[in-house]
C-alpha positions in Angstrom: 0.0 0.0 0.0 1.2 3.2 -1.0 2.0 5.6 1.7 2.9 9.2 2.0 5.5 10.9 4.6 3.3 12.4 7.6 4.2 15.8 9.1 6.3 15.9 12.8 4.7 15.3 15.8 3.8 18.0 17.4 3.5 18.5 21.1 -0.6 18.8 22.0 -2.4 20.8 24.9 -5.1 18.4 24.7 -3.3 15.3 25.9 -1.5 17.9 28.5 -5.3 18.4 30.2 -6.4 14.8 29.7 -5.7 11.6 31.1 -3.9 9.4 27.9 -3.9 6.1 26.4 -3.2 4.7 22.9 -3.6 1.2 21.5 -1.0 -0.9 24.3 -2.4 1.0 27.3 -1.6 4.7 29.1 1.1 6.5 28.1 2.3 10.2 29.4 1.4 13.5 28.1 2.5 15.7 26.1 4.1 19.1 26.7 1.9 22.2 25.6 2.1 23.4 22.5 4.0 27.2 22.2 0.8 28.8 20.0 -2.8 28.5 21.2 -4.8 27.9 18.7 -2.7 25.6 16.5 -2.7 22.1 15.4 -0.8 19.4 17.1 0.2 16.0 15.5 -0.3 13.5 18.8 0.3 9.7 19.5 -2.2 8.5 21.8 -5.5 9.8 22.3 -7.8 10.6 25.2 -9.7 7.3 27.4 -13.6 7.2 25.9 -12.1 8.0 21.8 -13.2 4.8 19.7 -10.8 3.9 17.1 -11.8 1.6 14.1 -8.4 -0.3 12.7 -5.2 0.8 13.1 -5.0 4.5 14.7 -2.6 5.8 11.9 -3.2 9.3 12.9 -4.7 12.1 15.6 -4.7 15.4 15.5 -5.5 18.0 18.4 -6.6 21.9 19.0 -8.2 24.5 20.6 -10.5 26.8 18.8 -13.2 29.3 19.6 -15.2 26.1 20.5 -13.1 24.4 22.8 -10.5 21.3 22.6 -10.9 19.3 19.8 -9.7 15.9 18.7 -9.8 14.0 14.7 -8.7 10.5 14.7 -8.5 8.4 11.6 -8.1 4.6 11.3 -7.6 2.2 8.5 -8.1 -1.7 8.7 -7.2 -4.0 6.0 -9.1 -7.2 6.0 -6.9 -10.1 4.1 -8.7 -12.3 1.6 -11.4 -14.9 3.2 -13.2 -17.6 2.3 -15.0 -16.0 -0.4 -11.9 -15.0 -2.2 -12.9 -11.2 -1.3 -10.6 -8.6 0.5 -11.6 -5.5 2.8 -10.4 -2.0 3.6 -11.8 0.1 5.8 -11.5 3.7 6.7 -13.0 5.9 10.1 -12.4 9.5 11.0 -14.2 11.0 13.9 -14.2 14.1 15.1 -14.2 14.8 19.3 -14.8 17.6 21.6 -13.3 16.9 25.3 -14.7 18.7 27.9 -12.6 18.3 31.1 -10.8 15.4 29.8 -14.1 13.6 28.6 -14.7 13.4 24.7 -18.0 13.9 23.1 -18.1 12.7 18.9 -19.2 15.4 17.2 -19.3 13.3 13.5 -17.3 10.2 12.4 -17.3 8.8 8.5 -17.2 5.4 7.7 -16.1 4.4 4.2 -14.0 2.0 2.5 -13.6 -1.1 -0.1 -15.8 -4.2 0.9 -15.4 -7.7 -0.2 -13.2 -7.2 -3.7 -13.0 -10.1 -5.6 -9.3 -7.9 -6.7 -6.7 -5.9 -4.7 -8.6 -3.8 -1.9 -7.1 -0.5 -1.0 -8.1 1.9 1.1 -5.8 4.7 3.1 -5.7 8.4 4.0 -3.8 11.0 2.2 -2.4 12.3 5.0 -0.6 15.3 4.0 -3.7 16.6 2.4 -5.2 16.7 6.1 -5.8 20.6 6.8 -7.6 22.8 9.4 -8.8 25.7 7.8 -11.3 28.6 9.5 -13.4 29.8 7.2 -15.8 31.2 8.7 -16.2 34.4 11.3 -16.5 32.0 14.2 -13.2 31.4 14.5 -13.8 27.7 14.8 -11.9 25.3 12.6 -12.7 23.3 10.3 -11.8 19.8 9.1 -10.3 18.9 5.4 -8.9 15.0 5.0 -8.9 13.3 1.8 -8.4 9.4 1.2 -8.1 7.2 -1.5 -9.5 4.2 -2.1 -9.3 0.9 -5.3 -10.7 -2.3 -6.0 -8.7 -3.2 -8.5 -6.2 -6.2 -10.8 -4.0 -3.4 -12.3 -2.2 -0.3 -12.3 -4.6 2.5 -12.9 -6.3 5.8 -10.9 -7.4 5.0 -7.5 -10.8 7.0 -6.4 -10.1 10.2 -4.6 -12.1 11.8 -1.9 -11.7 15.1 -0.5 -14.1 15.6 2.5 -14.7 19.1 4.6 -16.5 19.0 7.9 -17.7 22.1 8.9 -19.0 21.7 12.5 -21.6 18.6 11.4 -22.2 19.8 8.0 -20.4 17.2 5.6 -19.0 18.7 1.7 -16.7 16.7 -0.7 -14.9 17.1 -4.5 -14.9 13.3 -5.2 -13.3 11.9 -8.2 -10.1 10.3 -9.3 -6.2 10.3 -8.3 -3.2 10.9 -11.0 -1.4 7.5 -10.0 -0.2 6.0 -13.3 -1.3 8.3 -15.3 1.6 10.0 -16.8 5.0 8.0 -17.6 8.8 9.3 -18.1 10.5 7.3 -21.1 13.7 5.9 -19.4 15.8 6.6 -22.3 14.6 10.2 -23.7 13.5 11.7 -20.1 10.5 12.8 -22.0 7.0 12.6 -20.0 4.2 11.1 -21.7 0.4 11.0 -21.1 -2.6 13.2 -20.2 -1.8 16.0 -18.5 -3.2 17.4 -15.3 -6.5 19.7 -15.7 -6.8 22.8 -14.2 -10.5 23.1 -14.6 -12.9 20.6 -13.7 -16.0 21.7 -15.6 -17.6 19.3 -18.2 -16.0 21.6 -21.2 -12.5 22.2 -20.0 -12.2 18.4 -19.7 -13.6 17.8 -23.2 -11.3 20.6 -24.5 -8.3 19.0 -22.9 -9.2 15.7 -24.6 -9.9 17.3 -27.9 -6.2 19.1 -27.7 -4.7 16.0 -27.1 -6.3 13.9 -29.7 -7.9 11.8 -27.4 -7.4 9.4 -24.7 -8.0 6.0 -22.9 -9.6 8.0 -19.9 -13.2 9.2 -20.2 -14.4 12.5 -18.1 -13.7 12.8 -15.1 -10.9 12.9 -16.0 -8.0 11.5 -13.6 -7.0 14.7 -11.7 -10.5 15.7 -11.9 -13.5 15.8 -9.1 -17.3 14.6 -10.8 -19.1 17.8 -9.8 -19.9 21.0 -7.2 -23.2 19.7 -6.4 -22.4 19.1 -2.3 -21.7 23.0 -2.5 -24.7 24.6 -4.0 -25.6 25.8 -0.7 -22.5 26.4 1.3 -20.1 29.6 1.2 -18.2 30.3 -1.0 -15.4 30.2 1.3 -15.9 26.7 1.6 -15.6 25.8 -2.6 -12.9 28.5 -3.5 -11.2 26.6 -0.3 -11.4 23.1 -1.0 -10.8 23.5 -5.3 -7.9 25.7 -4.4 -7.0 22.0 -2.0 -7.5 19.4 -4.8 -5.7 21.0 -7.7 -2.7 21.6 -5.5 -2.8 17.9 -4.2 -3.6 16.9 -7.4 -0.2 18.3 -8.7 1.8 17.2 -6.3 0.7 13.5 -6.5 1.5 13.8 -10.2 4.7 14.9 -9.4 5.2 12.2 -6.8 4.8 9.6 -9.4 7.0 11.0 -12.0 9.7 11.1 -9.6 9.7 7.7 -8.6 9.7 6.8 -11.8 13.6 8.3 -11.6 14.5 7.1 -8.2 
């Protein structure tokens, strides 16, 4: 399974208030973190925080709404009797009150019984906190990618925003083998990445290069605005301004280990 490099740890006031424990039992806190306000990369959550799978990450801060806590899990289920294969994700979203966590929202999604290769894991750099709003609450960006596949090709690519309990998301596909590097010239081959999303860019960028074995949406590209129609507009200039840069950099990523 394809991973990507996660950020430091950072230190977090949350565990610093709260009794600890992670997945082999308690472990001690952590040392405040020197800006209020900011996001902290932890190890072990808070006694009462369910985790579904393997904790691969949790993140912790204080807003204008109190201490908050995001913990996401991944669980891989190997192939059973039915020749099928699992993989689950869960991210849930926690505000602790005096050391006691309350779940404001979790999300359950995932790959279930593929008769092929099931993949399903978080994109963690693509994890983000942004306030957009006048609140001064955060909220939470995570994307996650996810394939039931028997071959090298796009995986699907969700990009979800949690705003307090409202849920928004860009969902379409990744840029994994899409592009290629001939060995020889150095020369990169393939379709490039869109920049615009919208039904004609993507037929335009087809139609400039003659064609192509992908069909719209286009790899790179999210299916539609639709979960936005009624948000802010903060909340879609946001998240588009998220995906393309991802987007780019994932393309990138692959080139490069094509050279490594």
């Amino acid at each position: 399974m394809r991973r990507f490099p996660a950020s430091p740890p950072l230190a977090a006031l949350l565990l610093a208030l709260a009794g600890c424990h992670g997945q082999g039992g308690a472990q001690p806190a952590a040392e405040v973190p020197a800006e209020p306000g900011s996001v902290s990369r932890v190890a072990t959550v808070p006694k009462g925080v369910e985790i579904k799978g393997k904790l691969v990450a949790a993140y912790s801060w204080r807003d204008s709404a109190g201490d908050n806590l995001l913990v996401l899990g991944e669980a891989h289920e190997d192939r059973a009797s039915d020749e099928t294969e699992s993989s689950r994700l869960y991210a849930a979203q926690y505000r602790v009150d005096a050391g006691r966590p309350k779940r404001l929202w979790a999300l359950n999604d995932g790959v279930n019984q593929c008769l092929f290769d099931a993949s399903a894991e978080f994109d963690l750099p693509a994890v983000s906190f942004p306030i957009l709003g006048r609140d001064g609450a955060r909220a939470v960006a995570l994307a996650y990618r996810q394939t039931c596949t028997s071959d090298v090709s796009p995986n699907e690519y969700k990009l979800i925003l949690r705003a307090g309990k409202d849920k928004f998301g860009l969902r379409g596909a990744d840029r994994y083998d899409v592009r290629n590097r001939d060995q020889k010239t150095g020369e990169v081959e393939g379709l490039p990445l869109p920049a615009d999303c919208s039904a004609d860019a993507q037929r335009d960028l087809l139609r400039r290069e003659g064609g192509s074995l992908f069909e719209p949406p286009l790899p790179g590209c999210y299916q539609n605005e639709t979960d936005f129609a009624k948000a802010p507009p903060a909340y879609l200039e946001y998240m588009k301004k998220q995906w393309f840069k991802r987007m780019r950099e994932l393309d990138q990523a692959w080139l490069d280990g094509q050279t490594a």
